[in-house]
N, C-alpha and C positions, 0 to 999 in steps of 0.2 A: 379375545374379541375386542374392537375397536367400540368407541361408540361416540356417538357426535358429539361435542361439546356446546352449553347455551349459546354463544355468539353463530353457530350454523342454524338452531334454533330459531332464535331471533332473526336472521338472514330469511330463513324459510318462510315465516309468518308473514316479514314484510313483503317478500315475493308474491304470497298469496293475496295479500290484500290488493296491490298493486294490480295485479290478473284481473281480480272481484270488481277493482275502480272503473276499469277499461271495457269491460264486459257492456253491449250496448243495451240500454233500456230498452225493450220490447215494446213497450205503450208511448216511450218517446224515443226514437231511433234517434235524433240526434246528439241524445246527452249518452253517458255513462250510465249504468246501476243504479251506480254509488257516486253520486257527485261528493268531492269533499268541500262543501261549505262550512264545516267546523260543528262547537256546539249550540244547541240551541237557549243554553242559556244565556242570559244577556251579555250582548258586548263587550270585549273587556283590550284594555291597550297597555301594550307590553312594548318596551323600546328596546332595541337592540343594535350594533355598531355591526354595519358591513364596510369594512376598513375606514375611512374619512368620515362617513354617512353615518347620521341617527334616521333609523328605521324606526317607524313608528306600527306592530304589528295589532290590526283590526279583527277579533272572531268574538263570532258568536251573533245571534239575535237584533233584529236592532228595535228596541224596549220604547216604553212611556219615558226615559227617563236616561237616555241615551245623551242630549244636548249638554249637559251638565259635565257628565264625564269625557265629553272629548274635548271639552274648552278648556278643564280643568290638565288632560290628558298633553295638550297642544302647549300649556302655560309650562308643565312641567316639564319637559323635556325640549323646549327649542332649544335652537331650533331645529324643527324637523324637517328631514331633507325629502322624506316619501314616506308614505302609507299603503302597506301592504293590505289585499281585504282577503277574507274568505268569511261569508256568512250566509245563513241560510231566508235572511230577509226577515221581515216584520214589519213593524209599522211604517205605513208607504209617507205617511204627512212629515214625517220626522226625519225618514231618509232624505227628503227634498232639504228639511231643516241643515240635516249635518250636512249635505254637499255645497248648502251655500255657504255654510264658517269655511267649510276645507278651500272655497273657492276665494275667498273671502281674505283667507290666510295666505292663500296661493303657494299651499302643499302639491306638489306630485303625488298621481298616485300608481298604483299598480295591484294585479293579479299575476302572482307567480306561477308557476310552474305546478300543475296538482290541484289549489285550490280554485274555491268554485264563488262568486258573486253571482247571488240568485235572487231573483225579487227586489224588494225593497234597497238591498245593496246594492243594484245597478246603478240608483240613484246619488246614493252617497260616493260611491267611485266614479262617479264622471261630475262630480264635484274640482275634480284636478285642472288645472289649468294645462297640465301636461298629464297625457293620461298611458299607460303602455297594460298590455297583457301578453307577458310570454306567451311561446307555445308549450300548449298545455295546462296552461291558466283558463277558465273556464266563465264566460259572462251568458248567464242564463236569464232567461226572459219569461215571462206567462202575462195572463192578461188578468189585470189586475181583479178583486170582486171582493166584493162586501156582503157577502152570503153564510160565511166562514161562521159564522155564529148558531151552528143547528138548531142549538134549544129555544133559542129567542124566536126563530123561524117557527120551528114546530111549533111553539105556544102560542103563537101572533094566529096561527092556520086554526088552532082549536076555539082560540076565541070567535072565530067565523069572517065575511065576507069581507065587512065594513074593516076590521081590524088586521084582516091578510093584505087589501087595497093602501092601507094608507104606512105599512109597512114596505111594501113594494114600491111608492112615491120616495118615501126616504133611499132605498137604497137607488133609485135610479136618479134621485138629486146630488146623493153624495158620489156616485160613481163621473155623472157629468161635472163636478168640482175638480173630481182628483183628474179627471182625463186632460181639462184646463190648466188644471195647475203644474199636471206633466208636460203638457205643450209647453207653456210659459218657460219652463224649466230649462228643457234641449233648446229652445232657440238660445235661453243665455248662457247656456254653459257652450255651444257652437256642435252642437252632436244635430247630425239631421234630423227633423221631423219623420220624416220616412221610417226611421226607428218605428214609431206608434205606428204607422198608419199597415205597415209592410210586413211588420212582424209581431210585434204586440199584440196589436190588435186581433193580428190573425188566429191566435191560441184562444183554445177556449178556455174559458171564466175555471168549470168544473170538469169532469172527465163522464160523459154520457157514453148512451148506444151506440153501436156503428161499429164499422172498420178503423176509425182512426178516434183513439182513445188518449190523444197527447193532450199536456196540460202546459208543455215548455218545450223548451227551444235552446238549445246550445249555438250560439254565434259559431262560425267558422273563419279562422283567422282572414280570408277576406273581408267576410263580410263585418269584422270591428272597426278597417278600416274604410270602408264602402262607406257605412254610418257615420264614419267620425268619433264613433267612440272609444277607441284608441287612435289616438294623433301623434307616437313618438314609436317606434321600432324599438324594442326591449335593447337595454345595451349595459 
């Protein structure tokens, strides 16, 4: 009897996985299942030579603590010709932080083929002065919220009325900041407004009642260039 050997193995799994990525989300028809944004531990930059080119590769998280290691990241390996993202987002103040050094620096950036910039990473990859996403690179959008903290919510609500109210002030002061500071953002990085106003905006915070329980949004290779937020044809 014959019997397959590890590398058909290996072949099969990766087959499988592939199938599972592509598979559409039910609750967000426009993304995949499984988006690959990488892991969700914090950030981490890996350089790698694609012939002539230092690739600068971006996954993971983007942390309290993020600014440090990509200045550090940028020093060590110039120069760097692009930066590749896939990450599953975090901290929204800090991505705006890193797109302005990446912009600053006037790295290229890009999403390849497979992975996924969600969240907070939208911000740090449209940092590029030149920006591209293959097809099949994935820039995912939701609308942002400062709610994400249950137990501080849940406790603020036991403490009662006075104490639920003046937690509800802060999160709709900090939410009008970060939505300011995102505008400010796309006009200087030259990505439309319409981004926010068209689609951002249009997802909701949490995932409620109803017929339509999305929370995100997969760009479609139009519409990155519609926005401007890829400005160079992957090449």
């Amino acid at each position: 009897m014959r019997t397959r050997g590890p590398h058909w193995i290996a072949a099969l799994a990766l087959l499988l996985a592939s199938a599972a990525a592509a598979q559409v989300d039910s609750k967000n028809p426009s993304c995949p299942t499984r988006p690959d944004w990488g892991p969700t531990s914090p950030m981490q930059f890996t350089a790698r030579k694609e012939g002539a080119k230092t690739i600068l590769l971006a996954e993971g998280a983007i942390d309290d603590a993020l600014i440090p290691r990509l200045k550090a990241a940028l020093a060590e390996h110039q120069p760097v010709d692009e930066i590749w993202f896939r990450s599953p987002g975090g901290n929204a103040e800090i991505g705006n932080q890193a797109g302005l050094m990446i912009r600053a620096a006037g790295i290229p950036t890009r999403i390849p083929a497979g992975w996924a910039c969600f969240s907070a990473c939208n911000f740090v990859y449209m940092g590029g002065p030149i920006r591209m996403i293959d097809p099949g690179g994935l820039f995912i959008v939701h609308m942002f919220t400062h709610t994400g903290n249950r137990i501080l919510i849940e406790s603020e609500v036991a403490e009662g009325q006075d104490s639920t109210l003046g937690l509800i002030g802060e999160i709709e002061q900090g939410s009008a900041l970060l939505a300011s500071q995102d505008n400010d953002f796309l006009i200087r990085m030259g990505v439309s407004r319409k981004l926010l106003t068209e689609v951002m905006y249009q997802q909701k915070a949490v995932s409620s009642q109803g017929e339509d329980l999305s929370t995100r949004r997969c760009l479609t290779q139009d519409e990155v260039y519609k926005y401007n937020v890829a400005n160079v044809l992957p090449g």
